[in-house]
C-alpha positions in Angstrom: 0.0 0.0 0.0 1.2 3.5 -0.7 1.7 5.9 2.4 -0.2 8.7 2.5 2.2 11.0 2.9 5.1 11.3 0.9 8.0 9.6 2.4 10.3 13.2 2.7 7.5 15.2 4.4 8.6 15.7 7.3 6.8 17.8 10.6 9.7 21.1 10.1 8.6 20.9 6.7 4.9 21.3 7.5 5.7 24.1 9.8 7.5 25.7 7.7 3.8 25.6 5.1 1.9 27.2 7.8 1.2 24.0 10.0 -0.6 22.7 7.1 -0.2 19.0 6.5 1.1 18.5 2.7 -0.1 14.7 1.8 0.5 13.3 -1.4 -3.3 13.5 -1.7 -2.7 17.5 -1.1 -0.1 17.2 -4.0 -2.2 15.2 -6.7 -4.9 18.1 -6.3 -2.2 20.8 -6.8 -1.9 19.7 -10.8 0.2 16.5 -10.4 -2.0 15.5 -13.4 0.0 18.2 -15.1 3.3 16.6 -14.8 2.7 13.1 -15.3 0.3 13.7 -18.3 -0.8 10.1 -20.0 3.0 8.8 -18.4 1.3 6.1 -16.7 0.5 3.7 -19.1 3.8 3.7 -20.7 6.1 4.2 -17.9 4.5 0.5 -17.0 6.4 -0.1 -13.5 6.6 3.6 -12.7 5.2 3.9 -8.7 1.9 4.1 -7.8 2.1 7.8 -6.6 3.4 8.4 -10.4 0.0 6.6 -11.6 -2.5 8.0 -9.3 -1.3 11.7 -10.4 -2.6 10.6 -14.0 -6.7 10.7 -12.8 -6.1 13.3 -10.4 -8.1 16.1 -11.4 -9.6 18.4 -8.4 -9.3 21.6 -8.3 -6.4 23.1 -6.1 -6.6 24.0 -2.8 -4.9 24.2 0.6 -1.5 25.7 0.9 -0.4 25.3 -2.5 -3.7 26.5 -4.1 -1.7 29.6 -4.9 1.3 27.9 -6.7 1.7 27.8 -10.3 5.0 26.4 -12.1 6.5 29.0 -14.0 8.4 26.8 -16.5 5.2 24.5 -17.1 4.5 23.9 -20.8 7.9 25.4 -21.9 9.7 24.4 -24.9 12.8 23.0 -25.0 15.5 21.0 -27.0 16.8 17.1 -25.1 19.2 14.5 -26.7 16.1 11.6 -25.9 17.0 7.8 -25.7 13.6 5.7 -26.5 13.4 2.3 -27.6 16.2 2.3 -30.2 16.7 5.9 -30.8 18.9 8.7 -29.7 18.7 12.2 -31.3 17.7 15.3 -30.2 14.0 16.5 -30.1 11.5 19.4 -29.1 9.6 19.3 -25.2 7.3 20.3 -23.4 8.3 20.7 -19.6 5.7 19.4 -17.2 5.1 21.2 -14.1 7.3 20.4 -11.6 7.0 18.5 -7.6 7.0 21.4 -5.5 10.5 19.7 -3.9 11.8 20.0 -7.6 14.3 22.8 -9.2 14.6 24.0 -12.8 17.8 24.3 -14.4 19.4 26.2 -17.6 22.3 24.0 -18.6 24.7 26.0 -19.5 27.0 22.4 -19.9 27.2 18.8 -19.4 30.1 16.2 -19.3 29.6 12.3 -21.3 30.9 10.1 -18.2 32.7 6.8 -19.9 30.0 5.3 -18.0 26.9 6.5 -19.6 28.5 5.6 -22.9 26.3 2.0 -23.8 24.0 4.8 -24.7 26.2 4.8 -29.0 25.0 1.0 -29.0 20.9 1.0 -30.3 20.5 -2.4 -30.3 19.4 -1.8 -26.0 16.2 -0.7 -26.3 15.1 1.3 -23.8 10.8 1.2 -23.0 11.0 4.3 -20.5 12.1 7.6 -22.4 13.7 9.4 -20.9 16.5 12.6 -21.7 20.4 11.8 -21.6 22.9 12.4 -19.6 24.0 12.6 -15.6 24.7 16.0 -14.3 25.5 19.2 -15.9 25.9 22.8 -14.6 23.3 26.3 -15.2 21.4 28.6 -13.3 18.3 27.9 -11.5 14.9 28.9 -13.3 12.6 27.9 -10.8 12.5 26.3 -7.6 9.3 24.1 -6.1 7.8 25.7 -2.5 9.3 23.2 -0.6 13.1 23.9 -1.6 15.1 25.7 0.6 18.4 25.8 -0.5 18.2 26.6 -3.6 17.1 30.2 -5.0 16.1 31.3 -8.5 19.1 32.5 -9.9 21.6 30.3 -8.3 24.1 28.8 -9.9 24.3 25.6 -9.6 25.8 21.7 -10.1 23.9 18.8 -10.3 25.1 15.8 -9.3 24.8 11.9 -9.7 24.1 11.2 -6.2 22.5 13.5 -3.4 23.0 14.5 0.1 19.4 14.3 1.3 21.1 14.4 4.6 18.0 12.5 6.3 18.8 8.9 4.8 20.3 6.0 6.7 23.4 6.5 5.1 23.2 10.4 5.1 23.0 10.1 9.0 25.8 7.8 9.3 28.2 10.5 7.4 28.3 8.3 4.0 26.3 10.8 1.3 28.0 9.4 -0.8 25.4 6.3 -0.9 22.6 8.5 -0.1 19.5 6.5 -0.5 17.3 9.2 -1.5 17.7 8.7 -5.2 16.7 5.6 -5.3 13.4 6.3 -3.4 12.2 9.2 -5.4 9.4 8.7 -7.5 10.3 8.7 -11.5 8.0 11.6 -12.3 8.2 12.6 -16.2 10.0 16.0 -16.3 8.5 16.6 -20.0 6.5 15.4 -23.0 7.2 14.3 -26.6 5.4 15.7 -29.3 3.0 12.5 -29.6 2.6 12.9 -25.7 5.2 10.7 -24.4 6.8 11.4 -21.1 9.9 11.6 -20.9 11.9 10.9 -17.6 14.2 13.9 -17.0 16.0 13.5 -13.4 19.9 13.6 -14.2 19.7 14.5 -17.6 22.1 17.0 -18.5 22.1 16.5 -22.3 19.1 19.0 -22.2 18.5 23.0 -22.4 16.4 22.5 -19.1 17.1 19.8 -16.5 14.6 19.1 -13.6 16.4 18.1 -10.4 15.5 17.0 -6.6 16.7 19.9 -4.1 19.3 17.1 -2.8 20.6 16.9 -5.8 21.2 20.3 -6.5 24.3 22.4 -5.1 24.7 26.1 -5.3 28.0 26.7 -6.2 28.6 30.7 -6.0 31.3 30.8 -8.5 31.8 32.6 -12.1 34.6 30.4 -13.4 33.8 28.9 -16.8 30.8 26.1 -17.0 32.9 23.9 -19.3 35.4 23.5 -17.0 33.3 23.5 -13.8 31.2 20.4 -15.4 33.4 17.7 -14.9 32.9 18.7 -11.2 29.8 17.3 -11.6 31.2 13.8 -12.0 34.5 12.3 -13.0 36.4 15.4 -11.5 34.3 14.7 -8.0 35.3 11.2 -7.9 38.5 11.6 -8.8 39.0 14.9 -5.9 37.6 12.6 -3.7 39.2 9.6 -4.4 42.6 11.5 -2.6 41.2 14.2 -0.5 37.9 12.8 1.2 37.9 9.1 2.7 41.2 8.2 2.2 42.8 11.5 2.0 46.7 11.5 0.7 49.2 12.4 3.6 51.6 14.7 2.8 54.8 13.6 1.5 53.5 10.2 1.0 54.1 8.0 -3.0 51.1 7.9 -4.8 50.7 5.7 -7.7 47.6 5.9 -10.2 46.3 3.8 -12.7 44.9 5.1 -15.4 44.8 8.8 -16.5 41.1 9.7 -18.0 39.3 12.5 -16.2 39.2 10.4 -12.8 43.0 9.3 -12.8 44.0 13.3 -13.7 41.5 14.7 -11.1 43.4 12.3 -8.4 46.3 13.6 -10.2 45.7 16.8 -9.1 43.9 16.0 -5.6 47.4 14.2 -4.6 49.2 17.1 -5.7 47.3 19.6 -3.7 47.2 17.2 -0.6 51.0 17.4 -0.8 52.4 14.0 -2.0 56.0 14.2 -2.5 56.0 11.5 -5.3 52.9 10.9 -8.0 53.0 7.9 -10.4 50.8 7.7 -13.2 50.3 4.7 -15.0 48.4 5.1 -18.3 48.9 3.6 -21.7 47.8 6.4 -24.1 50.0 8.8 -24.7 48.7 12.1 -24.5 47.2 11.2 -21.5 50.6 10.4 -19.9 51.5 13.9 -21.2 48.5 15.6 -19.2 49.3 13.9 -16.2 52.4 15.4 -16.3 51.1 18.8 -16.9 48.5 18.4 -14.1 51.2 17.3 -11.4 52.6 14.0 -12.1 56.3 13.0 -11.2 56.5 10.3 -13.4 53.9 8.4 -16.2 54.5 5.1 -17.4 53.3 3.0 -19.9 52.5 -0.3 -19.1 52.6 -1.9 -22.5 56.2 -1.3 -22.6 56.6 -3.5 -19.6 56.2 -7.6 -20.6 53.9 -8.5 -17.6 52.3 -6.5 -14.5 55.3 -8.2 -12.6 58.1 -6.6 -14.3 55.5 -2.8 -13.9 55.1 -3.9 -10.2 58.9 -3.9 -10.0 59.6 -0.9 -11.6 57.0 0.9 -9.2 58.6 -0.9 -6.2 61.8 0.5 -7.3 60.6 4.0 -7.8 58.9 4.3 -4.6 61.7 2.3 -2.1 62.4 3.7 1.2 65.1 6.5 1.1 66.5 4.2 3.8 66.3 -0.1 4.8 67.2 1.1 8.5 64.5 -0.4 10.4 65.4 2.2 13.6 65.6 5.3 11.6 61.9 5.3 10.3 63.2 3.0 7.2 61.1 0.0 5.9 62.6 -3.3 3.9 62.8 -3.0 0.3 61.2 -6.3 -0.1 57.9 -5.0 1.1 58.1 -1.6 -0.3 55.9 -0.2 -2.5 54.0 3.5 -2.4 51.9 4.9 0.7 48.7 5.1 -1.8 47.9 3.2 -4.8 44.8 4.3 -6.9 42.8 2.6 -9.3 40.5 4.7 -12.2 40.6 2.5 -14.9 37.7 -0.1 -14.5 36.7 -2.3 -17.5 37.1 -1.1 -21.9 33.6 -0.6 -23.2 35.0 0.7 -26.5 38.6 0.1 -28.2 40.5 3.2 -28.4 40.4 3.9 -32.3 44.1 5.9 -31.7 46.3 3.4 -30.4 46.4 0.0 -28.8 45.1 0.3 -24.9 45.0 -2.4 -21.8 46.4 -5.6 -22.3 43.8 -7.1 -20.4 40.8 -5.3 -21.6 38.5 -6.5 -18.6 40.3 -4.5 -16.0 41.0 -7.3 -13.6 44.8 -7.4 -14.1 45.1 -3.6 -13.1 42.9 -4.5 -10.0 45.5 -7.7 -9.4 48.6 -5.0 -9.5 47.1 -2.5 -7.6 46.9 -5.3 -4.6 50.0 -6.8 -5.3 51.9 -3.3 -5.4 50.4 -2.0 -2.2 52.2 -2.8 0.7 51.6 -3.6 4.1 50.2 -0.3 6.1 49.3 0.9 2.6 46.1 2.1 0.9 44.7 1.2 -1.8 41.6 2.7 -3.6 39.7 1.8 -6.0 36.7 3.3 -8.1 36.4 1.3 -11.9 33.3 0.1 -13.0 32.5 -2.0 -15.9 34.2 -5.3 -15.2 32.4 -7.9 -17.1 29.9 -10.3 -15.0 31.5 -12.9 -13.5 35.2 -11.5 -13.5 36.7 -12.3 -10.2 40.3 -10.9 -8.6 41.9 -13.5 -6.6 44.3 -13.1 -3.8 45.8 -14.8 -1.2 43.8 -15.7 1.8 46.4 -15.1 4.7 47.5 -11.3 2.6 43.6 -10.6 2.7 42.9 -11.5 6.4 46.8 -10.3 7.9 48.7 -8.2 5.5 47.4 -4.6 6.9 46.5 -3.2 3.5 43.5 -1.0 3.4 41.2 -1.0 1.0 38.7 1.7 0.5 36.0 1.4 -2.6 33.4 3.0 -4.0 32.8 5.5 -6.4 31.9 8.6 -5.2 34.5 8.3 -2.9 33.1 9.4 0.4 32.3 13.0 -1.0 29.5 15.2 1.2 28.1 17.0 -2.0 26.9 20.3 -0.2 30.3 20.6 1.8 32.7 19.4 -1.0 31.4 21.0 -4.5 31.2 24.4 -3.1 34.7 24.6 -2.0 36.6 22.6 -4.5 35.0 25.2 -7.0 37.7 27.4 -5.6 40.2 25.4 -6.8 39.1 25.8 -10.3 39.2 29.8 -9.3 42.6 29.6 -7.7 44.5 27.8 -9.9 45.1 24.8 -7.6 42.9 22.6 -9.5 43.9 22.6 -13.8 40.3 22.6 -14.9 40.8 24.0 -18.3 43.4 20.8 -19.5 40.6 18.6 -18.6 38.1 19.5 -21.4 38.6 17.8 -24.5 35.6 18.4 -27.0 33.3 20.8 -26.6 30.4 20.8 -28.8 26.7 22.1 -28.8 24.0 19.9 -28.7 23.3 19.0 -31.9 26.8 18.0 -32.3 26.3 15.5 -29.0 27.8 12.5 -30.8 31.6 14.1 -31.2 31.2 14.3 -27.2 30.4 11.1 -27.1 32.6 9.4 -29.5 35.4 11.8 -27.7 34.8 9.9 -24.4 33.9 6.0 -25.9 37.1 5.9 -27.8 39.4 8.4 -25.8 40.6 10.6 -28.7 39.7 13.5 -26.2 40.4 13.6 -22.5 36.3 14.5 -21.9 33.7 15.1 -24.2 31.4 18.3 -22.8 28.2 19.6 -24.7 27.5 23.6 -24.0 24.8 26.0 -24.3 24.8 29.0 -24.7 
């Protein structure tokens, strides 16, 4: 049975609406018919709150009698993926839930992960617009958002900080469960009347967000740069400056330098590591790290095996001493403080030159255990392994050897406190925002973006708007 009241309604919520109680029954006679238009039917498992707004029709009343969506029935241009299809079409923007924000993209980043998106032959039942998070000014905000303001500036992210969820409580937003508890409410409508889920898609001259997903950002600096922030650059930030944060002075060696690997690049460098690794096999990508704050890049297809790379990084990051009483460690179980994985598993074959040896990415996950030492670190973030790929390791070096091992992919970041102060890296210079953006293209140029990101010609493909 569905809850009355909608599962975020809390009591300082209804105080703050006059002591009014706002009930999903409240919200499907404020024109939550209006937003989901005939989306029930073909949204098929969409929730039940989603389905009942379809036959609501009574007219409004209560506190939100006097509410009326600004943006509702605006036209706007989305890269759609239906069925079989991907192009770019002409909506119409539904009225949005009063916890909802509107955004004016002004740009949006193609993650590597997003990227099944080129093959057609998925068909996806549920349209819905492209893309994760983007970057633009706030057009209108619902009457239950607080945080966010018409006008803002703002990034919106992959994953929320509801800040009232079991992980949210526990100080792990980075798993916020909110997202996955939202209802799927068409943001817009095709032509032919179709609705067309909208949360997250950035590819889109007007995105419709949750408030948690939504972070004012107070910054000028340029909106192609500041929309990897959004994404690969957050993981990557995080990934050295959040749950495992570098020490200073510490080795740090990274595999693989896309946007994640070049954004840890740079977190290790502004965290003060005296020595940074990067271990990539394209070239131009070796250069960047170099230009972002690596020590050292090296290819790993001019090793023969991970064995002989393991050695070489062993070697590169021995103790400056073997004397066990003056802070020295034995070379034989060396290796670096921090050892970072951003590589995860090849989707597309690099059309430049040839990439992993072991295209699944379980042999980089192998070295990356094998190289860290005992007291070291070692974190990882790659997706896209293929089903049923295992790593395998020794049981007494799992259970004794005192390596850490910190996953996940969002990397222990606190959206609300982390976005709005790493923007001021992008402002001071501390944070190379500018060699991170490869293509940049407007919409109707979306595929370059993508193709730029599938087959790595470009270190990010970004769509703008101007």
């Amino acid at each position: 049975m569905v809850s009355d009241h909608y599962p975020y309604d809390s009591d300082h919520e209804q105080a703050d609406a006059g002591n009014t109680s706002f009930s999903r029954r409240d919200l499907l006679r404020h024109g939550t018919a209006a937003l989901i238009g005939g989306g029930a039917a073909v949204l098929g498992g969409a929730p039940a709150f989603a389905q009942a707004g379809a036959q609501a029709a009574a007219p409004a009343k209560g506190v939100f009698a006097d509410w009326r969506p600004e943006t509702a029935g605006r036209k706007f241009r989305a890269l759609v993926r239906y069925r079989t299809s991907l192009d770019v079409q002409t909506l119409t923007l539904n009225a949005i839930h009063p916890r909802q924000v509107v955004t004016r993209v002004e740009a949006a980043q193609a993650c590597y992960t997003m990227l099944n998106a080129l093959n057609p032959s998925i068909p996806v039942m549920n349209a819905a617009i492209f893309g994760h998070g983007a970057i633009g000014i706030v057009e209108e905000v619902g009457p239950l958002v607080k945080r966010v303001q018409k006008g803002d500036r703002v990034l919106i992210v992959v994953t929320g900080q509801c800040g009232e969820c079991f992980q949210c409580l526990r100080g792990k937003a980075a798993n916020c469960q909110a997202g996955f508890n939202r209802p799927a409410l068409p943001a817009a409508t095709m032509a032919d009347g179709t609705p067309v889920i909208g949360n997250l898609g950035g590819f889109a001259e007007l995105i419709v967000s949750w408030e948690e997903m939504t972070i004012p950002i107070f910054s000028k600096h340029p909106a192609v740069e500041l929309a990897n922030l959004s994404c690969v650059s957050m993981t990557g930030l995080g990934m050295t400056m959040v749950r495992a944060p570098i020490d200073a002075g510490s080795n740090v060696v990274i595999f693989g330098a896309g946007p994640i690997g070049l954004s840890a690049v740079q977190g290790a460098r502004i965290q003060g590591a005296s020595q940074i690794i990067a271990v990539e096999p394209i070239r131009y990508r070796r250069d960047l790290a170099l230009k972002v704050g690596a020590h050292a890049a090296l290819d790993p297809n001019a090793f023969p095996d991970s064995a002989a790379l393991i050695t070489r990084l062993r070697e590169m990051t021995a103790p400056q001493t073997d004397r066990p009483f003056a802070g020295g460690r034995n070379p034989a179980a060396g290796g670096p403080d921090f050892v970072i994985e951003a590589v995860g598993g090849e989707r597309f074959v690099p059309r430049a030159e040839r990439y992993a040896r072991e295209p699944n990415g379980i042999e980089v996950l192998q070295s990356v255990y094998t190289l860290c030492p005992g007291g070291g670190t070692m974190r990882t973030c790659g997706v896209g392994h293929p089903m049923g790929t295992t790593v395998t390791f020794g049981a007494g070096g799992w259970s004794n050897s005192s390596k850490n091992h910190v996953p996940g992919n969002l990397a222990g970041v606190q959206m609300k406190r982390d976005l709005p102060r790493w923007t001021r890296f992008f402002e001071t210079g501390q944070f190379d925002g500018k060699s991170l953006v490869g293509v940049a293209v407007p919409l109707d140029r979306w595929r370059e973006a993508l193709e730029a990101s599938a087959y790595r010609s470009a270190i990010t493909g970004i769509v703008t708007f101007s």
